[in-house]
C-alpha positions in Angstrom: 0.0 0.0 0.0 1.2 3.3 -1.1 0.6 6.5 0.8 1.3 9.9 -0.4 1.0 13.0 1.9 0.9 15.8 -1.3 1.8 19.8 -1.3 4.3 21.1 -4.0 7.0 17.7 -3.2 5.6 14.2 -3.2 6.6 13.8 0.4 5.8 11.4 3.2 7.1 11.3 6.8 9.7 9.2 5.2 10.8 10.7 1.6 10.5 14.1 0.2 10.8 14.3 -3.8 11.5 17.7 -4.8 9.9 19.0 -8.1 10.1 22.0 -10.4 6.7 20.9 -11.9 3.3 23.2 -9.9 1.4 20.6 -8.4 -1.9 23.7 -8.9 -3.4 21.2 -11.6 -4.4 17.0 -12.0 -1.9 16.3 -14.4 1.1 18.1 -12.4 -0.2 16.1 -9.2 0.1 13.1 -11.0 3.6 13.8 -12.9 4.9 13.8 -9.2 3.3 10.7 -7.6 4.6 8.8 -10.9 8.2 10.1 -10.7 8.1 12.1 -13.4 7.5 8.9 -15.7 6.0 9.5 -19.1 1.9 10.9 -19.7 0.4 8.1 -20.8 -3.7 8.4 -21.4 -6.2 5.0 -21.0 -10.2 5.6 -21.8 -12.0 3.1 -19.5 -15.1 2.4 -17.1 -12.6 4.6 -14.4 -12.0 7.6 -17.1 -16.1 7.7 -17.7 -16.6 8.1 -14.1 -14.2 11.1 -13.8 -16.0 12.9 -16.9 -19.1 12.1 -15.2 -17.8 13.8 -12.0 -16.6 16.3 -13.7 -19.4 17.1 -15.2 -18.0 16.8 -18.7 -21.0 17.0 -21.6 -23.2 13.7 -21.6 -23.0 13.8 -26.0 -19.3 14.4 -25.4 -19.3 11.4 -22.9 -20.4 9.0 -25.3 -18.0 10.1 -28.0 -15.8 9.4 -25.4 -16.6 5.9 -24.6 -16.4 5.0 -28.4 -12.7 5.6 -28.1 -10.5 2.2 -28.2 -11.2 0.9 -24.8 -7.2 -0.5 -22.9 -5.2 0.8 -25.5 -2.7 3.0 -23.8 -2.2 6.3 -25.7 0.7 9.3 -26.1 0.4 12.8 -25.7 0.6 12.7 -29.7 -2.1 9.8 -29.6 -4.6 11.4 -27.3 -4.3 14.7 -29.2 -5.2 12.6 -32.1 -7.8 10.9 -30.8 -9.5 13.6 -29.4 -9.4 15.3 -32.5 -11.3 12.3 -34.9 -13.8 11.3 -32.5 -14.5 14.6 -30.3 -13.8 17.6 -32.9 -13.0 20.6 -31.7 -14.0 21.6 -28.2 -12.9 23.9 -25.6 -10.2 23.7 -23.7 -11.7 23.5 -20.7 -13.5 19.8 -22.2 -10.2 18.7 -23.6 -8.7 19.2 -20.2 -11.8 17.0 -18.8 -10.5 14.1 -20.6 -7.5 14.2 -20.6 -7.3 14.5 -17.3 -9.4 11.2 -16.7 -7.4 9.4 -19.4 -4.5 10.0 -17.3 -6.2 9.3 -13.9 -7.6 6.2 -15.4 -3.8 5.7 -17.2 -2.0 6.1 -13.9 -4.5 3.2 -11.5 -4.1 1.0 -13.9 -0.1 1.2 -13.9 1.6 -2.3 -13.2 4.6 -1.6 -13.7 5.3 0.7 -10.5 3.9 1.5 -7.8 0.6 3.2 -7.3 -0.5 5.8 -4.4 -3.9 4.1 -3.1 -4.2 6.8 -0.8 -3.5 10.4 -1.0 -3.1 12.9 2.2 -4.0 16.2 1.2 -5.4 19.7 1.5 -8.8 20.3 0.1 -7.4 21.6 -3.5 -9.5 20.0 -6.0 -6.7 18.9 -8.3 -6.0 16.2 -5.5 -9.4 14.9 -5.8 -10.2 11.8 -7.7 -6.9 10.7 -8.4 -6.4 8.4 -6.0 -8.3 5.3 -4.9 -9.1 7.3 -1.4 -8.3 10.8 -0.2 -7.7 11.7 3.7 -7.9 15.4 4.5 -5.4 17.8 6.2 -6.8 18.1 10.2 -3.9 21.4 10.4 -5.7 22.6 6.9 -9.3 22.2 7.8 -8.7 24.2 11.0 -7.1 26.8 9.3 -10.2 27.9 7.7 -12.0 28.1 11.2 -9.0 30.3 13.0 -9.3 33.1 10.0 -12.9 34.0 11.0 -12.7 37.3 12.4 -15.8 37.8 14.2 -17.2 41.4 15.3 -19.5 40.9 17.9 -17.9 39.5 21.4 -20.3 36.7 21.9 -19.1 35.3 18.4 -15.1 35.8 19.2 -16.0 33.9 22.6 -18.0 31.3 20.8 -15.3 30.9 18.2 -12.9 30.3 20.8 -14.6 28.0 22.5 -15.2 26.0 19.2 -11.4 26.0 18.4 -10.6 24.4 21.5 -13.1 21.1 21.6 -11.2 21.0 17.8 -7.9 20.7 19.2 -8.9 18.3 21.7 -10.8 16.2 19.3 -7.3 16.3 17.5 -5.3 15.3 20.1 -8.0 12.4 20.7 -7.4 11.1 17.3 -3.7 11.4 17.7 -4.2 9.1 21.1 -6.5 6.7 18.9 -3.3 5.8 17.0 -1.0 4.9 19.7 -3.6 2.5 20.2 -6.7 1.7 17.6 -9.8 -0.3 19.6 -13.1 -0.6 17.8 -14.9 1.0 20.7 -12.6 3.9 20.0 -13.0 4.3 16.6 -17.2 4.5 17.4 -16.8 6.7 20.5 -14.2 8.9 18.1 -17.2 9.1 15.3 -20.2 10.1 17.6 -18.1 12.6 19.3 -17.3 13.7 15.3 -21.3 13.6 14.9 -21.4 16.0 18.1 -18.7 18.5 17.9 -19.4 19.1 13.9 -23.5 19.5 14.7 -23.0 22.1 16.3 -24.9 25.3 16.2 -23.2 28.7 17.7 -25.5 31.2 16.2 -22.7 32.6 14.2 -23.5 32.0 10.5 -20.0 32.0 9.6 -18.6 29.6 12.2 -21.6 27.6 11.2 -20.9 27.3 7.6 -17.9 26.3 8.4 -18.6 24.1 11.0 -20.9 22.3 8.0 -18.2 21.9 5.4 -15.8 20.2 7.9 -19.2 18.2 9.0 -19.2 17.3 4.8 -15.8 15.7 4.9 -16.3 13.4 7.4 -15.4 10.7 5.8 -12.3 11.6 4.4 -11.3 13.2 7.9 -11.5 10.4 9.6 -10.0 8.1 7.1 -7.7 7.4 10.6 -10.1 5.7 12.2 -10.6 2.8 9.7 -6.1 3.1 9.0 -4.6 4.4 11.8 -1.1 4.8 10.4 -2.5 7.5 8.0 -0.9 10.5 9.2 -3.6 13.5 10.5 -1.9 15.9 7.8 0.6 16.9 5.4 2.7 18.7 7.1 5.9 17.4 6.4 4.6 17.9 2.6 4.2 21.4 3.2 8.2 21.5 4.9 9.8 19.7 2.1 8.0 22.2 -0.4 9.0 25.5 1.7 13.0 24.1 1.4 12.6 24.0 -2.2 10.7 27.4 -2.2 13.6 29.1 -0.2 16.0 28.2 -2.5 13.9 29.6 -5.7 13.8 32.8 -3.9 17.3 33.4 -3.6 18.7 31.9 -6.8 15.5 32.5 -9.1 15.6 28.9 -10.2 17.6 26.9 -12.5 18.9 27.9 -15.7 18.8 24.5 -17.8 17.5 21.4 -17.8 20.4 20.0 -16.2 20.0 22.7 -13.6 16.3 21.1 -13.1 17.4 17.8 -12.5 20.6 18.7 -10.1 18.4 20.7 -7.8 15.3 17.9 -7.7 18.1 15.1 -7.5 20.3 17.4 -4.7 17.1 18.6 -2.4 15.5 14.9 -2.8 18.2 13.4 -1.1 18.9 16.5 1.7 15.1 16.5 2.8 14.8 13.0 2.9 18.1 12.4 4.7 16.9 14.6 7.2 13.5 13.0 7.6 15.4 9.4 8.0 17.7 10.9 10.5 20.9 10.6 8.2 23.6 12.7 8.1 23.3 14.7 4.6 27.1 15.3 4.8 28.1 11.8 6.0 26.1 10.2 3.2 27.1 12.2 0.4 31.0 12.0 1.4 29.9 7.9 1.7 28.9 7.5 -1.8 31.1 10.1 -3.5 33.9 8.1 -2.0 32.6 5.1 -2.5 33.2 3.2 0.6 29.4 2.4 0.5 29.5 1.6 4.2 26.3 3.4 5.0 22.9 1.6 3.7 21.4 3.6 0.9 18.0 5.9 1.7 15.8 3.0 -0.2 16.7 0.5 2.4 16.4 3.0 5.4 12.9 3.8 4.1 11.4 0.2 4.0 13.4 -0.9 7.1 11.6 2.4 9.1 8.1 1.7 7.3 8.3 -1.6 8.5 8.9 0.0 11.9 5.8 2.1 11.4 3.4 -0.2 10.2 2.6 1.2 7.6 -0.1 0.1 5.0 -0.6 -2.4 7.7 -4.3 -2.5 7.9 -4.7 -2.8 4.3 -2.4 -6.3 4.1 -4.5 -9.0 4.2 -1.9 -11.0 4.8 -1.0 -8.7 7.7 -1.1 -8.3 11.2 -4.7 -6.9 11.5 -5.3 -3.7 13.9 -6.9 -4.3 17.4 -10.1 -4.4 15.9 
């Protein structure tokens, strides 16, 4: 089981994979959680669903399923392809499919490894890639600590609010040390509780209502309690690699590109494993290769962390 935790890096509290590319649009997101592999475009039952989601034309849909069904296409070949059977359309359409094309593409990849479950903000490039989403806890409280309420009664009420968030926070952080059944239930009516609440304050309220909506995705932790509660160390490994833009205005050349994703890749991730950035690199340019490489340190330490373990069926199961 693959789990991503996504800002501008593909980055996890093991790995960090610095990239030029924006991650402000689907195709970027994926670019990243494939390593940069080749586009590659599939029309199937999964790509449908996305256009349907999308909200993509229902005449332009069936054109769409007319297209070879399994036959993995190029840039060049979904251009193509697009162009016989579709015609001209707007951009906005094109993006539509091509968009599920490549989400449909990249879960049915055999070849590598695929990210079941992504760890994000609320963006709406993130959604629908993935098998299953889990949202940001740090993000989704944001939102609520901006309101700036006028009247006193409000600000207090706010206040209060904030704090039975926290603590429901630090609950779920306690429910991971140790996952029971009864927890996860007591953890969801107490959800149900905190997230039905009226203050009186239409703002606080609406936003109280939109958390309430992502339920499910929130507490994706109580059904896979390794999943992390957010995507901060995402957010770190993209702030190291926005630093560095600021004060050398980013690369020149494509070479450039590559030293500065292959050069930050291994720093942040170094520091994430607890390696030495200075003894590692001296290690391998050196070549004594007496220090194990970052790949081994990362599956020894997920195997320390459990993680993916309560999707193995052939694994240990949680408590309950």
């Amino acid at each position: 089981m693959s789990i991503a935790i996504f800002s501008a890096t593909r980055s996890t509290r093991l790995i960090s994979h610095c990239s030029r590319r924006t991650a402000r649009a689907c195709q970027s997101v994926i670019d990243v959680l494939s390593n940069q592999g080749p586009r590659r475009y599939l029309f199937n039952q999964q790509a449908t669903a996305y256009f349907q989601q999308h909200r993509l034309r229902p005449r332009l849909i069936e054109k769409a399923e007319q297209l070879p069904p399994g036959n993995l296409l190029d840039e060049a070949g979904i251009e193509q392809a697009i162009k016989e059977q579709l015609g001209e359309i707007s951009e906005a359409q094109k993006k539509i499919i091509k968009d599920g094309a490549r989400v449909a593409a990249y879960r049915a990849e055999a070849a590598a490894p695929v990210v079941k479950w992504l760890v994000c903000d609320d963006a709406g490039q993130s959604k629908g890639i993935t098998a299953e989403v889990g949202l940001c806890w740090i993000h989704d409280g944001r939102h609520d600590k901006k309101l700036t309420p006028v009247v006193e009664l409000h600000r207090r009420r706010l206040d209060e609010f904030m704090d039975e968030y926290w603590q429901y926070y630090q609950a779920l952080r306690e429910y991971q040390e140790n996952p029971t059944k009864a927890g996860a239930e007591s953890l969801e009516q107490r959800f149900d509780e905190l997230f039905g609440t009226k203050t009186g304050d239409e703002a606080l309220d609406e936003r109280i209502s939109k958390t309430r909506g992502n339920k499910v995705a929130l507490l994706a932790v109580l059904r896979h309690p390794e999943v992390p509660l957010h995507n901060n160390a995402a957010e770190l490994g993209a702030r190291a690699r926005v630093r560095k833009r600021d004060v050398s205005l980013g690369p020149r050349t494509a070479e450039g590109v590559r030293a500065w994703d292959t050069g930050q890749t291994i720093v942040e991730t170094a520091k994430k494993l607890g390696v030495s950035v200075y003894a590692y690199i001296k290690d391998r340019l050196s070549g004594a290769q007496q220090m194990p490489s970052l790949a081994e340190i990362i599956r020894e330490k997920a195997k320390q962390m459990h993680l993916g373990e309560s999707w193995g069926s052939n694994s240990a199961s949680p408590n309950f």
